[in-house]
N, C-alpha and C positions, 0 to 999 in steps of 0.2 A: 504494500500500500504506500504510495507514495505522500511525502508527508513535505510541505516548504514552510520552513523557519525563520521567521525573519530573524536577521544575525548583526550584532554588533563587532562580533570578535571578542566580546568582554565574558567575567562570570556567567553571567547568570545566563544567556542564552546560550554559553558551551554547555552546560550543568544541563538545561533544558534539553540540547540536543543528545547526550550521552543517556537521556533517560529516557527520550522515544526512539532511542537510534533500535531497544531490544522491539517493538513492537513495528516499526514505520521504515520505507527509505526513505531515510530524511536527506535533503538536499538545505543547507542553509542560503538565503538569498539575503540580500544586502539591500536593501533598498535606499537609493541617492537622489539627488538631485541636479548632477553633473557639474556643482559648484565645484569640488578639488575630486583630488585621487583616494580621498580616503579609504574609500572601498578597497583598498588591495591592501587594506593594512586587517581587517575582516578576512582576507581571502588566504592570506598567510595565515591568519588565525584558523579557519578552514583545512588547509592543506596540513601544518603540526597537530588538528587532530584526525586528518585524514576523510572526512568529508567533503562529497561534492559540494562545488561550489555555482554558485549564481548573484548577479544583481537584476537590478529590477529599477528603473528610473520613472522616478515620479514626476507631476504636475507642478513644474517652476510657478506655478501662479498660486498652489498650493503653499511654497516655502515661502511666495513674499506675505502672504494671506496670514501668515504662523508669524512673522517676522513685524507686522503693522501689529498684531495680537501682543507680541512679546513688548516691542516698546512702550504700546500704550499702555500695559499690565502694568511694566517695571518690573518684569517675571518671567520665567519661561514656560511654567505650569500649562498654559492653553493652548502655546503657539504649540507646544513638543506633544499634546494630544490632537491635536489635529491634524498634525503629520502622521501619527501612530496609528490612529484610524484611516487615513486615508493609504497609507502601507499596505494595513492589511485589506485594504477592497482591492487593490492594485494585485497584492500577491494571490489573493483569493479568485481571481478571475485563471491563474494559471491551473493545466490540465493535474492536478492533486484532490485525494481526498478528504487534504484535512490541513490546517496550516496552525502554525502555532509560534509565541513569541518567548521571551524569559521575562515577563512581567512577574513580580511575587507579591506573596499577601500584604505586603508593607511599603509597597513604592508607593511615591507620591504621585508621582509619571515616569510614563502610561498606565495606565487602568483600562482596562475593556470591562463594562459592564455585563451586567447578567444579559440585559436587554440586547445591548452592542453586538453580544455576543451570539446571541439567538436573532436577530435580524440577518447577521452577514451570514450565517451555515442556513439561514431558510432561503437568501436571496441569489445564492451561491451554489447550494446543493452539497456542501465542504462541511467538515468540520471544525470547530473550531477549539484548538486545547492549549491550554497556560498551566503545563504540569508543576510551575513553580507557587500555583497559585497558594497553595497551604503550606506555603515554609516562609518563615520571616528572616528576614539580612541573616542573624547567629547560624540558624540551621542550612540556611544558603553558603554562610563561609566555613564551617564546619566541615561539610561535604564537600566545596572545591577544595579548601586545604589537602584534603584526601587523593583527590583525584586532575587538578590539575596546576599547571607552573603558570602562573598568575603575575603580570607586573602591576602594581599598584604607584598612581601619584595622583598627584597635579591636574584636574581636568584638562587645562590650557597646556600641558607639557607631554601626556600620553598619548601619543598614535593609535586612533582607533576608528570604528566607521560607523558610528551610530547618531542621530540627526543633529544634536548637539554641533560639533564641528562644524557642518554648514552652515547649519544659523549665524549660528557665530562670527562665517566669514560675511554672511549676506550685511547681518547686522553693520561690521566691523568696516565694509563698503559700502552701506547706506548714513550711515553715523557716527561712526568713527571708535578706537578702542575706548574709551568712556562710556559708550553707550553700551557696550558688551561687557565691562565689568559691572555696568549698572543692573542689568537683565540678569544676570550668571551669579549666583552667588557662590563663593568657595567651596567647592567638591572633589574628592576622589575622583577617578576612572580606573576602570582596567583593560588591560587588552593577555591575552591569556596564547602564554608562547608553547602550549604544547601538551602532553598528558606529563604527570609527576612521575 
């Protein structure tokens, strides 16, 4: 059964794909916005755990959409759900039975709702699974420390391909780097170099 995962390269969507890879062929897909290259920092993430890999290029009118959202917030909270939804109707139009993200019981963003969720697998005919959804951050890093080699920093210093980075340059091109430290507030990332 073929399964597409939307993939950062980070924890939590490696963790998610190691746990439907026993049930699903999972293919991880990247979904961009043709703003940088980050996606191949995803796809090396991809290739060190030895999954196929894919992207998938989103609606540019989508990330300025997220981006007018993000400024007028002061936040990034609405602009990076509205990308995340719009990801998954993009990835869930591909020939799969089922797609799935590493969202967990504790993010702030992304969240796919119960609703969310049951709209896109009725509109779609797909289904749709967040097997990260009952484990919180502890038993998320618990389990990677287990299983895979993990680089942890800096959001603005870790190479990774998940929408954050975009935005960020859109932003950093519409407004300038004050307007992106304004939006972002200080985060971790990871991008995860391989199994342990």
């Amino acid at each position: 059964m073929e399964l597409a995962l939307l993939y950062s390269g980070g924890k939590d969507s490696s963790l998610a794909a190691l746990i439907l890879d026993r049930f699903y062929d999972v293919t991880l897909v990247t979904a961009h916005f043709g703003v940088t290259e980050e996606f191949e920092n995803a796809r090396a993430a991809a290739d060190a755990l030895g999954f196929p890999f894919d992207t998938v290029e989103l609606d540019r009118d989508v990330a300025e959409e997220a981006v007018d959202r993000m400024i007028e917030d002061g936040y990034p909270r609405n602009g990076i759900q509205r990308v995340h939804e719009h990801a998954l109707e993009v990835v869930a139009e591909r020939d799969v039975v089922a797609v799935a993200d590493g969202t967990r019981r504790d993010d702030r963003v992304p969240t796919v709702s119960r609703a969310t969720a049951q709209s896109l697998e009725d509109r779609h005919g797909i289904d749709y699974l967040s097997p990260l959804a009952g484990f919180g951050r502890g038993a998320v890093d618990r389990l990677v420390e287990q299983e895979l080699d993990v680089e942890t920093g800096p959001s603005e210093e870790i190479a990774r391909a998940d929408y954050e980075g975009e935005l960020r340059e859109l932003i950093r091109e519409r407004e300038g780097e004050d307007a992106v430290e304004t939006v972002f507030p200080d985060h971790d990332q990871t991008i995860v170099r391989g199994l342990a």
